[in-house]
C-alpha positions as CSV (number, residue, x, y, z in Angstrom):
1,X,1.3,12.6,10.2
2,X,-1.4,11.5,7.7
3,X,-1.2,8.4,9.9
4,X,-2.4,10.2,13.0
5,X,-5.3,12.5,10.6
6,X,-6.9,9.1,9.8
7,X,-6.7,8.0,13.2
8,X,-8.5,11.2,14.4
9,X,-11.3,11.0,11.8
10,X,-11.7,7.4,12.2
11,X,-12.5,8.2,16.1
12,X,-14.6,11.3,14.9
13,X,-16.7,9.1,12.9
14,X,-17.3,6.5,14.9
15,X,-18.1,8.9,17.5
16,X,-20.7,10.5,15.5
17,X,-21.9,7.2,14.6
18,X,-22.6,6.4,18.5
19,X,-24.0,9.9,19.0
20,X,-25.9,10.0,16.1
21,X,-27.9,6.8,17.2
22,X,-28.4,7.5,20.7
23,X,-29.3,11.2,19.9
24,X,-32.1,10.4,17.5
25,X,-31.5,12.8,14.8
26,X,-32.4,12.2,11.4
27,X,-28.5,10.6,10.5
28,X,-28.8,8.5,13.8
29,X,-32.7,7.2,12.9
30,X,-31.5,6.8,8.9
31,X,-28.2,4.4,10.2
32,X,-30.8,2.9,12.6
33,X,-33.1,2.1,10.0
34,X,-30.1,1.2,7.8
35,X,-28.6,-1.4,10.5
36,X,-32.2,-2.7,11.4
37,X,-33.3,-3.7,8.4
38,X,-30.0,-5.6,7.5
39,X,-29.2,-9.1,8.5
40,X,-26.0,-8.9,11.0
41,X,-25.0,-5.5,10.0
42,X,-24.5,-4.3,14.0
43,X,-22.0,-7.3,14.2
44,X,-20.0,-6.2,10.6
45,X,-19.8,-2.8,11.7
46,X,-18.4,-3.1,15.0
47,X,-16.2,-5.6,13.7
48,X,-14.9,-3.6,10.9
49,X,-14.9,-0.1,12.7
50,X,-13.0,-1.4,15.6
51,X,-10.5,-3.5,13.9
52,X,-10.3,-0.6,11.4
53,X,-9.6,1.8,14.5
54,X,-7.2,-0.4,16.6
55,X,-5.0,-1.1,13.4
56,X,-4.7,2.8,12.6
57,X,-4.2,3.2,16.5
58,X,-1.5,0.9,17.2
59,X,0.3,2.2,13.8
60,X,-0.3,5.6,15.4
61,X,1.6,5.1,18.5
62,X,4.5,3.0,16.9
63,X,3.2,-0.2,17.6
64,X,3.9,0.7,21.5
65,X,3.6,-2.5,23.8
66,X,2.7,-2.0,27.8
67,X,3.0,-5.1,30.4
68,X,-0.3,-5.6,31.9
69,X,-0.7,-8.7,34.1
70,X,2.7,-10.1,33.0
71,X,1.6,-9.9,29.4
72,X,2.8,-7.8,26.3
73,X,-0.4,-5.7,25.2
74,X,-0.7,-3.0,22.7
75,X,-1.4,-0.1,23.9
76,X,-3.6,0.8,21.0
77,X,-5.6,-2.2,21.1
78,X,-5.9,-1.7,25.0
79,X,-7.6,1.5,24.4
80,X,-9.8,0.1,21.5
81,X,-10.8,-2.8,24.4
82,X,-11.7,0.1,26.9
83,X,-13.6,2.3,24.6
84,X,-15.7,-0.1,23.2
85,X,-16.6,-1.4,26.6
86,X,-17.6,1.7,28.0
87,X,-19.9,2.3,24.8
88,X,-21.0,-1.2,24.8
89,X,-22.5,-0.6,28.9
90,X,-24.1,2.9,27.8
């Protein structure tokens, strides 16, 4: 159960993160400041939030496997894959 909390407030956060940003209130300017004026920080932080998130989310849902063109995929890391391409073309 404490598996699936984190799992939920890692999504929370990095949904607020995303809204934050594109919103333009004053948390979404100060993490766009933050991220601007440090060298490869947008790169670090997608690669840690995401790897963060599809680790808690293939632990949440047992580590659950689908076929998907013949191959073995995670489910969790399948829906890491589609969420961060539909926030990547927004």
């Amino acid at each position: 159960m404490l598996l699936k909390i984190l799992t939920g407030l890692a999504f929370l956060t990095f949904g607020f993160v995303i809204y934050s940003v594109a919103a333009l209130n004053p948390a979404g300017v100060a993490i766009k400041a933050l991220i601007s004026s440090t060298p490869f920080a947008d790169k670090f932080i997608h690669f840690f939030m995401l790897a963060t998130f599809a680790l808690l989310l293939n632990a949440s849902f047992c580590h659950k496997k689908i076929s998907f063109g013949g191959w073995q995929v995670l489910f969790g890391s399948l829906l890491v894959g589609f969420g961060i391409t539909l926030e990547e073309c927004s």
